[in-house]
TIMI-2910 file (N, C-alpha, C, CB; in pm, 1 decimal, decimal comma, always signed):
<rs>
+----------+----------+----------+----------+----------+----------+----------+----------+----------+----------+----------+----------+------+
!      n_x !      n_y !      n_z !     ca_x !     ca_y !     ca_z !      c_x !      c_y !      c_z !     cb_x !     cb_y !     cb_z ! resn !
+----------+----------+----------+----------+----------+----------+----------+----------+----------+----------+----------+----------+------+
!  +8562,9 ! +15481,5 !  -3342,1 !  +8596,8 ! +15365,4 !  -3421,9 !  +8516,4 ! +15244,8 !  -3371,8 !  +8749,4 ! +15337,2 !  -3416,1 !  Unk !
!  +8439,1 ! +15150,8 !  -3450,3 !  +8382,9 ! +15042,0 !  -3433,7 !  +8466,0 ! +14942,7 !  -3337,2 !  +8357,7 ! +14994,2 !  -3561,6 !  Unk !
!  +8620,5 ! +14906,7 !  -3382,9 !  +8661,6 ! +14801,1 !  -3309,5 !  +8681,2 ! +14871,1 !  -3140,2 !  +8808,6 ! +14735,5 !  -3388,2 !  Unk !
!  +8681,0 ! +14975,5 !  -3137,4 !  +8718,3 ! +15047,7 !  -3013,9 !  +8593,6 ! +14966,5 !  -2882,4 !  +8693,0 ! +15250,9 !  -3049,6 !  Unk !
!  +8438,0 ! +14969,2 !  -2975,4 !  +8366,4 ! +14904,6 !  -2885,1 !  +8337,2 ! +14756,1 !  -2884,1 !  +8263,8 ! +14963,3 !  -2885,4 !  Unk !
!  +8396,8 ! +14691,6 !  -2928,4 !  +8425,7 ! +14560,3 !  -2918,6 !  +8484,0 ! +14494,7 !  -2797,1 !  +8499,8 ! +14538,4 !  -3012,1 !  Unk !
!  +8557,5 ! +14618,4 !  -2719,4 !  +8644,8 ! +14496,5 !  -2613,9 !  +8739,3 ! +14645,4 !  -2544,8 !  +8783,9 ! +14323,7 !  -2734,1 !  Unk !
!  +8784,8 ! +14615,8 !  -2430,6 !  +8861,3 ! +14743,7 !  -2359,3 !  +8998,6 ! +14743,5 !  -2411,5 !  +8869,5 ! +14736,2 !  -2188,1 !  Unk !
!  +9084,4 ! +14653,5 !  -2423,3 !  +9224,9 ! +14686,7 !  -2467,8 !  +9223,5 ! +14625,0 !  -2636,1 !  +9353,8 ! +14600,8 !  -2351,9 !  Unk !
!  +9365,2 ! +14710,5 !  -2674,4 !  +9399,2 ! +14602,8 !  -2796,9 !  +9399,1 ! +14470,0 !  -2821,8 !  +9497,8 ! +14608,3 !  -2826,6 !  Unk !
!  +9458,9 ! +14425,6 !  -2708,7 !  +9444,6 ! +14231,7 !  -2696,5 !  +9295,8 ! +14211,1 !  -2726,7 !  +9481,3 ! +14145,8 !  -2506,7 !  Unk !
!  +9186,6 ! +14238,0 !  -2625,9 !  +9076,9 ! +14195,3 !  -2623,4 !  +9020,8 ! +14234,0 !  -2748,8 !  +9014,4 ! +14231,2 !  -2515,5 !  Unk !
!  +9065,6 ! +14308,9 !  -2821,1 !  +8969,4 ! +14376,7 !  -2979,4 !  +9005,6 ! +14273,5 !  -3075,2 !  +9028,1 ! +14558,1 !  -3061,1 !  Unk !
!  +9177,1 ! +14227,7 !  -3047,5 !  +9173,1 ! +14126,4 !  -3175,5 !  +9158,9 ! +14043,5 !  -3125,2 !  +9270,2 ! +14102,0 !  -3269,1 !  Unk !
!  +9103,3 ! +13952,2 !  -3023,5 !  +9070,9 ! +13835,5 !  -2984,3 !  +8934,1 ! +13843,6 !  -3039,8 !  +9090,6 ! +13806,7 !  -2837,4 !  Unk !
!  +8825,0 ! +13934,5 !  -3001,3 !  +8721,6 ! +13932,9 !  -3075,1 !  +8674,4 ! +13929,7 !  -3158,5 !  +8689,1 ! +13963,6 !  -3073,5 !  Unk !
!  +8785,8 ! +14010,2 !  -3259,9 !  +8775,8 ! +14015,3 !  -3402,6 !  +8816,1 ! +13907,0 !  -3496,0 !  +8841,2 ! +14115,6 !  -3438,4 !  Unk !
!  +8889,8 ! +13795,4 !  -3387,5 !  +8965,9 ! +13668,5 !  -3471,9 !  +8816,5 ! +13553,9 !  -3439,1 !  +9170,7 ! +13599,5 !  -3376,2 !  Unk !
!  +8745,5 ! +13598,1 !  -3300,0 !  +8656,8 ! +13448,4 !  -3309,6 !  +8502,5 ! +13557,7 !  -3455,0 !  +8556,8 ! +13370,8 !  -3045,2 !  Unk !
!  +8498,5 ! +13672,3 !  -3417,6 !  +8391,7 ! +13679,7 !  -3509,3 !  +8470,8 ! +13644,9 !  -3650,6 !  +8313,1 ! +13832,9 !  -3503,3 !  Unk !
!  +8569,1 ! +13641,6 !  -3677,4 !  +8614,3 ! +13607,7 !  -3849,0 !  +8611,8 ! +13452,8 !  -3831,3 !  +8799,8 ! +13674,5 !  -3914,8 !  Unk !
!  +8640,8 ! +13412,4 !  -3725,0 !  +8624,1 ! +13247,1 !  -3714,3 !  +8543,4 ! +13180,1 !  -3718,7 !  +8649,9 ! +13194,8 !  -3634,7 !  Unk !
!  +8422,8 ! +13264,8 !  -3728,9 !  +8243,3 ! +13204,2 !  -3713,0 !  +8226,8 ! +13251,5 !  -3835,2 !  +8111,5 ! +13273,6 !  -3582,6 !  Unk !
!  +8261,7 ! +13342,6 !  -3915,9 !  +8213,8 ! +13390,4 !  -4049,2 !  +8233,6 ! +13280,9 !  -4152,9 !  +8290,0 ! +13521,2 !  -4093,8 !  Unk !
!  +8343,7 ! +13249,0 !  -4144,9 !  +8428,3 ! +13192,5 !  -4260,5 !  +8451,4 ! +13019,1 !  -4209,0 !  +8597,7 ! +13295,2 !  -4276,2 !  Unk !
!  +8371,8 ! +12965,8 !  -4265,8 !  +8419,5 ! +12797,5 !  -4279,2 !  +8539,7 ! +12772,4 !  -4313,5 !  +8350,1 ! +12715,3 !  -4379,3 !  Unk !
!  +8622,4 ! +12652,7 !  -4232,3 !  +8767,6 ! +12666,4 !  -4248,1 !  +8763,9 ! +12604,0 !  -4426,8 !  +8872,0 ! +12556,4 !  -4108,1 !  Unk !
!  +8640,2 ! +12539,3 !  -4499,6 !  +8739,9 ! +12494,7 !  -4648,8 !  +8708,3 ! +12622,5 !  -4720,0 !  +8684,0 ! +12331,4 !  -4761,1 !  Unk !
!  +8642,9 ! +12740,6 !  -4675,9 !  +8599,6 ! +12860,4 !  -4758,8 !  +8785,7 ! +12914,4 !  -4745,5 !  +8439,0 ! +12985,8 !  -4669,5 !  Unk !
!  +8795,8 ! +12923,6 !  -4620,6 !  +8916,1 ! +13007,9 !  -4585,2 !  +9069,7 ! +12943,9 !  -4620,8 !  +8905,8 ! +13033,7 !  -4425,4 !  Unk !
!  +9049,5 ! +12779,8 !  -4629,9 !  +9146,3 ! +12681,4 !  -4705,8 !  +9187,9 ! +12791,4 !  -4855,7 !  +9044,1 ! +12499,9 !  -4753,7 !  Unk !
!  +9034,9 ! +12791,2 !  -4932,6 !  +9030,5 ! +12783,5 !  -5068,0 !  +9056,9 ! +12952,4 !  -5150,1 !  +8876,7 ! +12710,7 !  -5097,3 !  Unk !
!  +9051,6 ! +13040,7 !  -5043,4 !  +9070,9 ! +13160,6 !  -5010,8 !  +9238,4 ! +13189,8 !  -4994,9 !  +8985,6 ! +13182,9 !  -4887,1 !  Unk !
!  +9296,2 ! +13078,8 !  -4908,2 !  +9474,4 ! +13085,1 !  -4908,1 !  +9515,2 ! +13054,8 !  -5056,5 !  +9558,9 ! +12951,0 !  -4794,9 !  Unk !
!  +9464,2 ! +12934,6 !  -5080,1 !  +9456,4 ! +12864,7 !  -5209,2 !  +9510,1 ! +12968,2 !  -5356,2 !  +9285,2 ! +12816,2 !  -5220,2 !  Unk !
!  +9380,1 ! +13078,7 !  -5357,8 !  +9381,9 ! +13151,1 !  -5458,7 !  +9509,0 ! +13236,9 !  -5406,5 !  +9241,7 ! +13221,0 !  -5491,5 !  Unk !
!  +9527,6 ! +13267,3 !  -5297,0 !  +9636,2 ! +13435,3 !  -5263,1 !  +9756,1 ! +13341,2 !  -5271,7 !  +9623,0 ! +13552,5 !  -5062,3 !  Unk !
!  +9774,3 ! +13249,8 !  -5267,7 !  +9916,3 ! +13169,1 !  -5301,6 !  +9981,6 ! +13168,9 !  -5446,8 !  +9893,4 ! +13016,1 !  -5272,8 !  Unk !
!  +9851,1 ! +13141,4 !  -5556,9 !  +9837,5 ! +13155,6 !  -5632,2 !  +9890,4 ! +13294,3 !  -5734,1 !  +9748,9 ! +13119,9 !  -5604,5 !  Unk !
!  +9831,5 ! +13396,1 !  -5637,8 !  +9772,3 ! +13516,3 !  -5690,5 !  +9655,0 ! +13507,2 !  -5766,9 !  +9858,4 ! +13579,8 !  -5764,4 !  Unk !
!  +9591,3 ! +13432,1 !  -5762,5 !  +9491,4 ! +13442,5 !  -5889,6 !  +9369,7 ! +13464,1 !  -5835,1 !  +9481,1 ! +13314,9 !  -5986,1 !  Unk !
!  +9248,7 ! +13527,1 !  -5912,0 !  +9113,3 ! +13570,2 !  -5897,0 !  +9055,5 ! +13474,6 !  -5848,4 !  +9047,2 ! +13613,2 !  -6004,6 !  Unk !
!  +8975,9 ! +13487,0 !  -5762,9 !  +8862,0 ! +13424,0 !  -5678,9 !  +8731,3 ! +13463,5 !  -5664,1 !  +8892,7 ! +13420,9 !  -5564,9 !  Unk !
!  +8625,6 ! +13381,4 !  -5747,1 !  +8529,8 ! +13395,1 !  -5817,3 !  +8450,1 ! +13333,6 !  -5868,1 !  +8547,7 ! +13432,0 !  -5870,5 !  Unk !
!  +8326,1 ! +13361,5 !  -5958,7 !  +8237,2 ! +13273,9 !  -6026,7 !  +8328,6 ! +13354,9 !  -6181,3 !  +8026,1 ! +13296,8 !  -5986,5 !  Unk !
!  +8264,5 ! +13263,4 !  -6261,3 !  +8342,2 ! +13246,1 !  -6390,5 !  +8332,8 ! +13363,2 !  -6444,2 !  +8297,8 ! +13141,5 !  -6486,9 !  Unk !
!  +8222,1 ! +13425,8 !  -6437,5 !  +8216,1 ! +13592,8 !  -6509,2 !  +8312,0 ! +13687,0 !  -6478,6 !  +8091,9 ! +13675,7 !  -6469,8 !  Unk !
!  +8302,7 ! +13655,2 !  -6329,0 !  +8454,6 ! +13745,4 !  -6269,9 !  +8575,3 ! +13683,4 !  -6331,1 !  +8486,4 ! +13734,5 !  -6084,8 !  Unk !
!  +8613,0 ! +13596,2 !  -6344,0 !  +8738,3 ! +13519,7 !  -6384,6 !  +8785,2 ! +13534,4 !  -6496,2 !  +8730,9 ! +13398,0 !  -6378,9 !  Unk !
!  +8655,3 ! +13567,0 !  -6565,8 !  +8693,1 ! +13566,8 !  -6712,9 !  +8712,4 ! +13712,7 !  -6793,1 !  +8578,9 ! +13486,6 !  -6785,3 !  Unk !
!  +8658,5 ! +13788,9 !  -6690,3 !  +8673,7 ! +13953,6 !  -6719,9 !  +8796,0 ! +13982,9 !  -6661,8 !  +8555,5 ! +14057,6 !  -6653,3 !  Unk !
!  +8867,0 ! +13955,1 !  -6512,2 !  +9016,4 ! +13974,0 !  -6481,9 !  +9086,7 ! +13912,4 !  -6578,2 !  +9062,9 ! +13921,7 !  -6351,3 !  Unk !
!  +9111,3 ! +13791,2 !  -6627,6 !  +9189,9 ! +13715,8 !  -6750,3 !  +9167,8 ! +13817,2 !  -6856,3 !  +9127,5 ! +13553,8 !  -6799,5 !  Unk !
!  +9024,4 ! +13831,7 !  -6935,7 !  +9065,3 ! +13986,1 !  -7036,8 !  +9112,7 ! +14069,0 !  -7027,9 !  +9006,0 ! +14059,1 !  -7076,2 !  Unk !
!  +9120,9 ! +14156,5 !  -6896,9 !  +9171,4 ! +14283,2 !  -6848,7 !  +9302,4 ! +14260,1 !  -6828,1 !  +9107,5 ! +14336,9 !  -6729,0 !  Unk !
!  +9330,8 ! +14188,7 !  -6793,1 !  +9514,9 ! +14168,4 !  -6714,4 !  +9602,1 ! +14088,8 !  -6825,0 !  +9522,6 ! +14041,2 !  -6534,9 !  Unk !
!  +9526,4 ! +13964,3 !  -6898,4 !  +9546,3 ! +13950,9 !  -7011,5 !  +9630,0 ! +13823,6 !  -6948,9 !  +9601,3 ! +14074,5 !  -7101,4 !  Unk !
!  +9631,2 ! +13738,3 !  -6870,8 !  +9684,7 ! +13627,3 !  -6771,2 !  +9618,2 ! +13535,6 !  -6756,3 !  +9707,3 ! +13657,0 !  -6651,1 !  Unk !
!  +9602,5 ! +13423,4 !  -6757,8 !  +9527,2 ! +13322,5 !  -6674,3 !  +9495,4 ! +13370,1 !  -6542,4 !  +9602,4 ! +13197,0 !  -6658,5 !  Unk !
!  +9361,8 ! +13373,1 !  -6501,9 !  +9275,0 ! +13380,6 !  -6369,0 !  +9280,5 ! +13295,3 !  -6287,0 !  +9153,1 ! +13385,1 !  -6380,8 !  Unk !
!  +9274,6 ! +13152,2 !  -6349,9 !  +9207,9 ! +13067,7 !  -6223,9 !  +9374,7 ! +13028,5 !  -6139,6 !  +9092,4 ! +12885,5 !  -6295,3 !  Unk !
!  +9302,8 ! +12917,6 !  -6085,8 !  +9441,1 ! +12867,3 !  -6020,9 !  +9527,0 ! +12708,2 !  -6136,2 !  +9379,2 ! +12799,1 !  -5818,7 !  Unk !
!  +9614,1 ! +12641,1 !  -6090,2 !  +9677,9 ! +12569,1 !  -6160,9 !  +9732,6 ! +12469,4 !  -6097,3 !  +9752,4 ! +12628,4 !  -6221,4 !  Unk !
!  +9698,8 ! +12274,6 !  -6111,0 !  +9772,6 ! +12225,1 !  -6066,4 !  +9926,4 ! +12265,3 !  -5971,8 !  +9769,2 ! +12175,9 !  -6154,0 !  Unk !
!  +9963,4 ! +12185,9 !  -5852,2 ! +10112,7 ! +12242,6 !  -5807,4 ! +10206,9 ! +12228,6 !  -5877,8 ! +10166,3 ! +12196,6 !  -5700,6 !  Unk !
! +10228,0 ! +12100,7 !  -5941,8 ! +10324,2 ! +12087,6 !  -6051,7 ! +10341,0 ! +12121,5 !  -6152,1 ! +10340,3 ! +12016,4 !  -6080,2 !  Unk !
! +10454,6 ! +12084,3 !  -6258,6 ! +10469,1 ! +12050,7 !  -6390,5 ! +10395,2 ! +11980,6 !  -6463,3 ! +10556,9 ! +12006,4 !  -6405,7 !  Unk !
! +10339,1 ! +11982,3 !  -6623,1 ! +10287,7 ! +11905,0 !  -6687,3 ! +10329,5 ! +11796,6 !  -6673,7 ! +10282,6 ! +11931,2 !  -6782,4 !  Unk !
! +10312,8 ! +11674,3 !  -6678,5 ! +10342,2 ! +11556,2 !  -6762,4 ! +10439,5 ! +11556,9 !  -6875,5 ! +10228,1 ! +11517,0 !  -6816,0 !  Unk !
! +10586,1 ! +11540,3 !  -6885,6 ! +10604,5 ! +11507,2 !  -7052,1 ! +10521,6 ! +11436,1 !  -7096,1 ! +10720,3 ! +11441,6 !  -7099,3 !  Unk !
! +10537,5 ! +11449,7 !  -7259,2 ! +10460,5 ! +11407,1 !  -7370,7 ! +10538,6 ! +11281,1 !  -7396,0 ! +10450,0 ! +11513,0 !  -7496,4 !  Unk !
! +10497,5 ! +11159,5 !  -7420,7 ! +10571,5 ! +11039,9 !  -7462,5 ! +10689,5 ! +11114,9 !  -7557,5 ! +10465,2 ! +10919,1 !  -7549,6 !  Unk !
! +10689,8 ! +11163,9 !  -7660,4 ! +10749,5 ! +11156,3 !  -7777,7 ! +10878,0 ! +11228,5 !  -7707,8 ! +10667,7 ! +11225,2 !  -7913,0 !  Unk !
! +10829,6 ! +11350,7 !  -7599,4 ! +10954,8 ! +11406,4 !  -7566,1 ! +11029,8 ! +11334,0 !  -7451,1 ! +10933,9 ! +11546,5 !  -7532,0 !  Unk !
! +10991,6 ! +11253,4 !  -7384,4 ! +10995,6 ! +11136,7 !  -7281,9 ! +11162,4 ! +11062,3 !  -7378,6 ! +10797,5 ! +11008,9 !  -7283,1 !  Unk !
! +11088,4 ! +11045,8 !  -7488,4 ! +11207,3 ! +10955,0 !  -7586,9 ! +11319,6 ! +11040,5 !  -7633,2 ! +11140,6 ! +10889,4 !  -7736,4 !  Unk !
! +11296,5 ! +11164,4 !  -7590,8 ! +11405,5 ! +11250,3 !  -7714,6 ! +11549,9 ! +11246,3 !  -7590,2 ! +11329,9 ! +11484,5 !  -7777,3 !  Unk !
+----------+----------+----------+----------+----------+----------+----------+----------+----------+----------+----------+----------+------+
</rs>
């Protein structure tokens, strides 16, 4: 197994394996990466986004945290 030669014990394999993922990944890549899995939604350039939304038949991207805005008119009702 690959991680086996990384480091002598278990501790030392995922210590290694957390700074090489820590040098891979810029923390706003890995921000924007939580972002989508919070979500659930596809993470992607638009071609991808827009072929999961056909296939699954859902909105892809992600979505403001909140609620819309009421609409004035329903504001009054």
């Amino acid at each position: 197994m690959v991680s086996q030669g990384l480091a002598g014990s278990q501790p030392e394999r995922q210590q290694v394996w957390r700074r090489t993922l820590d040098e891979a990944l810029p923390a706003k890549q890995l921000a924007e990466i939580r972002f989508y899995l919070q979500q659930q939604r596809a993470l992607g350039r638009g071609a991808f986004k827009a072929m999961v939304k056909a296939k699954a038949r859902r909105f892809a991207s992600t979505r403001p945290a909140h609620r819309p805005h009421r609409m004035a008119k329903e504001a009054s009702d």
